[in-house]
MDTraj code that builds the backbone (N, CA, C; nanometers):
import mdtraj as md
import numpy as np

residues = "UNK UNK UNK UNK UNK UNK UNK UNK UNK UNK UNK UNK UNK UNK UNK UNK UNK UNK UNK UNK UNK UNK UNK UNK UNK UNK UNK UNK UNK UNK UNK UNK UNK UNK UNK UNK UNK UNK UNK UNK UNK UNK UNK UNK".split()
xyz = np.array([
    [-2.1702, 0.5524, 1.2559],
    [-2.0309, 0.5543, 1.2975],
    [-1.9465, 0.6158, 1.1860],
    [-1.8885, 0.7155, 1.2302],
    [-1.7872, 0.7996, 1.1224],
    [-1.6684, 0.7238, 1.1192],
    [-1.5514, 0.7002, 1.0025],
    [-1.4626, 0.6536, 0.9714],
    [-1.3419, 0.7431, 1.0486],
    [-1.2410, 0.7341, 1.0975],
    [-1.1810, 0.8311, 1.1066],
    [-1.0088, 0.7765, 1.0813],
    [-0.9455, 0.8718, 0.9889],
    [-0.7839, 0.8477, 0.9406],
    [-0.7117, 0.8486, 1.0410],
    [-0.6287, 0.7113, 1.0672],
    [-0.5523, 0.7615, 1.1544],
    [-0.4226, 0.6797, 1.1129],
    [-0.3702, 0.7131, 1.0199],
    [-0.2315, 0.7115, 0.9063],
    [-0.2418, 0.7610, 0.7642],
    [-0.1462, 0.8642, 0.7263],
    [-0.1995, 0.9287, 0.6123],
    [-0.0962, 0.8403, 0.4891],
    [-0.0265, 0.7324, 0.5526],
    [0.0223, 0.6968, 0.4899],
    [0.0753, 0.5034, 0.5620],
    [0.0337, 0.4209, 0.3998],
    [0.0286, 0.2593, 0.4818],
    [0.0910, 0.1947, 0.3375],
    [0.1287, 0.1031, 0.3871],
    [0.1535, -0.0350, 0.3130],
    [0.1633, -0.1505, 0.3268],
    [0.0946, -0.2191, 0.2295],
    [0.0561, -0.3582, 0.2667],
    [0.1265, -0.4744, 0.1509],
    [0.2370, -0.5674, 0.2287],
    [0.2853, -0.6406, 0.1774],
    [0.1927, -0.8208, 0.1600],
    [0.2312, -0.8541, 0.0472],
    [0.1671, -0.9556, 0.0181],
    [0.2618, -1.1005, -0.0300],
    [0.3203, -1.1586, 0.0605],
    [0.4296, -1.2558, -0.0040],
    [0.3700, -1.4507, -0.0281],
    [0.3629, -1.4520, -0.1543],
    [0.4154, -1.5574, -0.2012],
    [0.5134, -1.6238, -0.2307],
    [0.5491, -1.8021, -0.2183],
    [0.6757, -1.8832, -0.2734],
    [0.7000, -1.8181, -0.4202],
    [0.6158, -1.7881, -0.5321],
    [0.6569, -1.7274, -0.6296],
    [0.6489, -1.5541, -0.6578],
    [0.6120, -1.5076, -0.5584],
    [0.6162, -1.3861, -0.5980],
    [0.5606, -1.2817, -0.4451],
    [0.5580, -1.1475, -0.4946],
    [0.5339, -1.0142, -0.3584],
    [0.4764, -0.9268, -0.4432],
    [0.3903, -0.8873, -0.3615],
    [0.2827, -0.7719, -0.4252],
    [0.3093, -0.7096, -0.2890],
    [0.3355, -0.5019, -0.3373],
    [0.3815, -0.4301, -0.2545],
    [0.1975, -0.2946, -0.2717],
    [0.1422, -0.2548, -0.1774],
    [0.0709, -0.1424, -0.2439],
    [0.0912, -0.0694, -0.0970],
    [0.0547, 0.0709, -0.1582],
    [0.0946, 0.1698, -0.1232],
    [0.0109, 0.2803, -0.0975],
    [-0.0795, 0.3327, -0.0060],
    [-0.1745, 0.4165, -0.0308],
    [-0.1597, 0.5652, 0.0528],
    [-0.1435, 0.6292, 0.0012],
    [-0.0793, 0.7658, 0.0468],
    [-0.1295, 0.8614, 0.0379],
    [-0.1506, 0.9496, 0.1311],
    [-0.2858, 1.1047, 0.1558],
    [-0.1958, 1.1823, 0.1472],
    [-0.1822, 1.3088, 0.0260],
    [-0.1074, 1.4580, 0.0977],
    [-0.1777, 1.5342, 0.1418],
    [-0.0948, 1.6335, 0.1707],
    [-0.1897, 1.7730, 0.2430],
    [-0.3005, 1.8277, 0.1809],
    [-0.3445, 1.7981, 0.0892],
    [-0.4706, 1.8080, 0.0181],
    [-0.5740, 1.7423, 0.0245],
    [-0.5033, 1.6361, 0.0752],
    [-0.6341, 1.5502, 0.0882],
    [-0.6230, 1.4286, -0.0101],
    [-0.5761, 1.4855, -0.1681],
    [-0.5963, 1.3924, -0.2560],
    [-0.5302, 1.2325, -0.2088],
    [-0.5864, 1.1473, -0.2344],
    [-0.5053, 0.9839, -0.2113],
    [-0.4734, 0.9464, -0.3818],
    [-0.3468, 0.8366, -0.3028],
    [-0.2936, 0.8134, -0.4523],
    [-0.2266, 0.6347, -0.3684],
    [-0.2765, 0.5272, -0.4877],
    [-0.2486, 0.4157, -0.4679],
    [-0.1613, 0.4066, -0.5712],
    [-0.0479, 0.3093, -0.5245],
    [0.0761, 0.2572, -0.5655],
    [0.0786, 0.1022, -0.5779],
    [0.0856, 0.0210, -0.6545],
    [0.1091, -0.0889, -0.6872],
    [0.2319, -0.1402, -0.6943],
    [0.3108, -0.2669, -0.6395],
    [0.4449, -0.2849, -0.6796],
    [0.4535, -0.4480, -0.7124],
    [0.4800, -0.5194, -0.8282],
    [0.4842, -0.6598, -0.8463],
    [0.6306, -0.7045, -0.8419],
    [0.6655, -0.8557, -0.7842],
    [0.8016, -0.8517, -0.7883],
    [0.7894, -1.0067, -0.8186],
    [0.9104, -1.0359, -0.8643],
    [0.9373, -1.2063, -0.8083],
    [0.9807, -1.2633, -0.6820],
    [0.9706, -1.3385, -0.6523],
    [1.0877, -1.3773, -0.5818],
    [1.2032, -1.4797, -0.5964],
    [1.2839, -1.4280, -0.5598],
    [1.4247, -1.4919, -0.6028],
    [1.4721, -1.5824, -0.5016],
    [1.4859, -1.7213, -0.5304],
    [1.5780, -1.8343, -0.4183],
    [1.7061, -1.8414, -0.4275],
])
top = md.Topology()
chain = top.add_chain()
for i, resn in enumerate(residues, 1):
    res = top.add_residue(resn, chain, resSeq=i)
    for name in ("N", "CA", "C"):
        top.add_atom(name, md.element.get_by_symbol(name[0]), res)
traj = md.Trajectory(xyz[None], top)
């Protein structure tokens, strides 16, 4: 079974009471992929 792309571009949020993790994984027209990391707090 072949994999096949079908979004060249996603993100996946991750929420905790103390905190959010954001990542980011993104294809350009090249092909190359590039992952993005984002850490945050969260604020009450």
């Amino acid at each position: 079974m072949e994999l096949v792309t079908l979004y060249k571009r996603v993100v996946g949020l991750d929420v905790h009471q103390a905190k959010i993790t954001a990542c980011a994984i993104l294809e350009d027209e090249s092909g190359e992929v590039t992952v993005e990391l984002a850490l945050g707090a969260h604020q009450n």
